[in-house]
RODRENLO-624366 format. One record per residue: residue in one letter; residue number from 1; x, y, z of N, C-alpha, C in turn. Coordinates in steps of 0.001 Angstrom, whole numbers, plus 500000, padded with zeros to 6 digits. Each point is the difference from the previous one (the first is absolute). Layout:
BEGIN
SITE code pos     nx     ny     nz    cax    cay    caz     cx     cy     cz
SITE    a NUM      X      Y      Z      X      Y      Z      X      Y      Z
...
% end
This chain:
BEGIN
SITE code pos     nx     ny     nz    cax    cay    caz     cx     cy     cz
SITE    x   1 039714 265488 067549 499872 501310 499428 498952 500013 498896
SITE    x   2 499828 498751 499343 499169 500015 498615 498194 500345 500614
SITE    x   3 499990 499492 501216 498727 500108 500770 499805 501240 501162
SITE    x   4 501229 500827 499790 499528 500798 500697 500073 500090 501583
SITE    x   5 500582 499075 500562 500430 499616 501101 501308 500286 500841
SITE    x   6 500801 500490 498687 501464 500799 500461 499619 501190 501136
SITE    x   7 500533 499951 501408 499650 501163 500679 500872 500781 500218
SITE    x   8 499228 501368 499478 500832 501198 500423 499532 500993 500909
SITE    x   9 500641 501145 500335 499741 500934 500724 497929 500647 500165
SITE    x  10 499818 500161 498147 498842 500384 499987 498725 498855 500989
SITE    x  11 500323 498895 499441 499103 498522 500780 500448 500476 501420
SITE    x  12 500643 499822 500590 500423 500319 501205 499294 500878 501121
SITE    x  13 499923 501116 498851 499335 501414 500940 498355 499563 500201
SITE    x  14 499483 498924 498913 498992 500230 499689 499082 498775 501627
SITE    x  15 500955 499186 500363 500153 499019 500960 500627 500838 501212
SITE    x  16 501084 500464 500121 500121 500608 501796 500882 501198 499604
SITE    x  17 499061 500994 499721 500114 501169 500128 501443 500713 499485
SITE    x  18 500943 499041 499555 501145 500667 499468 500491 500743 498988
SITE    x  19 500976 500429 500056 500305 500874 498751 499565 499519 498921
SITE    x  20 499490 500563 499038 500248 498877 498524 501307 500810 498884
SITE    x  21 500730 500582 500731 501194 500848 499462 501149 499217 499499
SITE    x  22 500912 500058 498569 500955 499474 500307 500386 499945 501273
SITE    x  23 501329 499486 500396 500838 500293 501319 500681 500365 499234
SITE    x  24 500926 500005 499250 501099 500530 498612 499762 501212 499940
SITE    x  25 498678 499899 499003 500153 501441 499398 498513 500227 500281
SITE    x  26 499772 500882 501173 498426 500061 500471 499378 501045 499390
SITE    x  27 500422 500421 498766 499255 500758 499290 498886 499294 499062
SITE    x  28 499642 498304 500314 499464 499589 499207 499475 498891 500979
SITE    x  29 498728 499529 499249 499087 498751 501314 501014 498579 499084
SITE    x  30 500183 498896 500770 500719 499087 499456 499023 499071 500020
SITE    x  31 499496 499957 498583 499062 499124 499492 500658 499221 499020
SITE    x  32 499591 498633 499683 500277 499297 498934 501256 500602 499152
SITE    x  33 499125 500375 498818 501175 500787 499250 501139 500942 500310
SITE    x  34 499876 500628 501344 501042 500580 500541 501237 499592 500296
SITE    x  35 499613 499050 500436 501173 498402 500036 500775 499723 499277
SITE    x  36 499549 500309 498588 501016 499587 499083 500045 501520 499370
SITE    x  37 499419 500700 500219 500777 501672 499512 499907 500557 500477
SITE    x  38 500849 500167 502086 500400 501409 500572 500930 499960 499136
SITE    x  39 500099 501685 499876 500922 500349 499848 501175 500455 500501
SITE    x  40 500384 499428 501319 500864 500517 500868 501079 499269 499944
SITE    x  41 501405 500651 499878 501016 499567 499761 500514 498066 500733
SITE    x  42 499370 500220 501107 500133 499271 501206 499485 498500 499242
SITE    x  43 498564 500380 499681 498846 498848 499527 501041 498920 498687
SITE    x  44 500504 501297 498873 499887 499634 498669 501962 499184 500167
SITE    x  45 500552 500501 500872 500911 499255 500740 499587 498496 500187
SITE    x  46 499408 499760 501393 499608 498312 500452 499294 499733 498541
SITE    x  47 499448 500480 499367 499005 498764 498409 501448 499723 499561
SITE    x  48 501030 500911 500006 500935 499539 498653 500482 499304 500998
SITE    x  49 500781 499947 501077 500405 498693 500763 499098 498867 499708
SITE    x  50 498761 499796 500453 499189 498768 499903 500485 499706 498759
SITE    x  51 499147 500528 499061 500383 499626 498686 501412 498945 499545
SITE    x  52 501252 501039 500427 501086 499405 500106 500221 498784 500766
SITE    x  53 499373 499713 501388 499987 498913 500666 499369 498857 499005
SITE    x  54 498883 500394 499636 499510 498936 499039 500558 499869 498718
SITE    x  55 500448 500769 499762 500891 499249 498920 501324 499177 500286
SITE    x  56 500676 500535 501125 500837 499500 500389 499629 498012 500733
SITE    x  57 498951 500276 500496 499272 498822 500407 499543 498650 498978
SITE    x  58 499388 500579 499396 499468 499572 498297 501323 499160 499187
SITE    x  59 501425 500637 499715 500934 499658 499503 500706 498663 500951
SITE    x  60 500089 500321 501310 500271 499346 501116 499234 498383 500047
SITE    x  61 499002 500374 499581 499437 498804 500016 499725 498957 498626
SITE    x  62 500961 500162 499260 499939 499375 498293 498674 500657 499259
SITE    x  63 499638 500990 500354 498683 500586 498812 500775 500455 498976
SITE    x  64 499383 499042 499248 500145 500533 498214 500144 501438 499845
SITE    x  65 500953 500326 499245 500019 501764 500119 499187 500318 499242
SITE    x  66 499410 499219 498774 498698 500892 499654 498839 500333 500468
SITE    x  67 499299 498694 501422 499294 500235 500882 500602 501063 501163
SITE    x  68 501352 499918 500289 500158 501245 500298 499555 501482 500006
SITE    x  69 500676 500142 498522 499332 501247 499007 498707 500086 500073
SITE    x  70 499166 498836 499863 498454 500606 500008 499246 500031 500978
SITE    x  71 501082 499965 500833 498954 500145 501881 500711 501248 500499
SITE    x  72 501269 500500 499456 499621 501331 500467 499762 500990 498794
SITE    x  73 499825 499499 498769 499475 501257 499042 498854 500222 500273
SITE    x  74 499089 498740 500332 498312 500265 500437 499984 500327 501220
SITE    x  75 501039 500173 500958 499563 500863 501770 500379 501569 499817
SITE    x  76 500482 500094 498587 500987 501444 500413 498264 500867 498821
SITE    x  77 499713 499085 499110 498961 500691 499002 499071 499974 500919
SITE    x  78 499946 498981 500829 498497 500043 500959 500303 500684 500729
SITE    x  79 500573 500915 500725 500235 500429 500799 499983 502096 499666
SITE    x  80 500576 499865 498708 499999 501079 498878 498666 500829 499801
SITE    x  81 498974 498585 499653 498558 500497 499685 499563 500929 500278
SITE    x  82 499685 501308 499531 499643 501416 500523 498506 499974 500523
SITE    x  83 499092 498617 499541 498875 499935 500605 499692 499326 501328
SITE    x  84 500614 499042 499833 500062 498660 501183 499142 499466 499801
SITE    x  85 498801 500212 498901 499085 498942 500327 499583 498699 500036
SITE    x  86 501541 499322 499862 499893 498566 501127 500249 499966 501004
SITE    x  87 499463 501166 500565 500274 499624 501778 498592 499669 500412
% end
């Protein structure tokens, strides 16, 4: 993702002709940053599962809970960023 290589819908269309629409919520092209902010009930659902999986995963596996804490305070702020411009 840091390179730009994460593929979504928009890359897609641009290679064989497909939608570049959410499938979710196709009021919007699903580019990069879309990824981490549709806003569709559906989307913001599965992040908080993942999320939860990984934390649940993380604990599971003896991670220090303060490395815990700071791997998902920095996915939930990175993810937050109203710019994205580390994508």
């Amino acid at each position: 993702m840091i390179h730009g290589l994460f593929n979504t819908n928009k890359q897609n269309s641009l290679y064989y002709g497909t939608t570049p629409l959410c499938l979710i919520f196709e009021e919007f092209i699903k580019s990069q940053p879309h990824v981490f902010h549709c806003p569709h009930d559906t989307a913001i659902t599965c992040c908080k599962k993942a999320l939860k999986t990984l934390e649940t995963t993380l604990h599971n596996t003896n991670t220090p809970p303060t490395v815990v804490y700071s791997i998902l305070y920095g996915l939930q702020e990175w993810a937050l960023s109203p710019d994205m411009t580390h994508l």
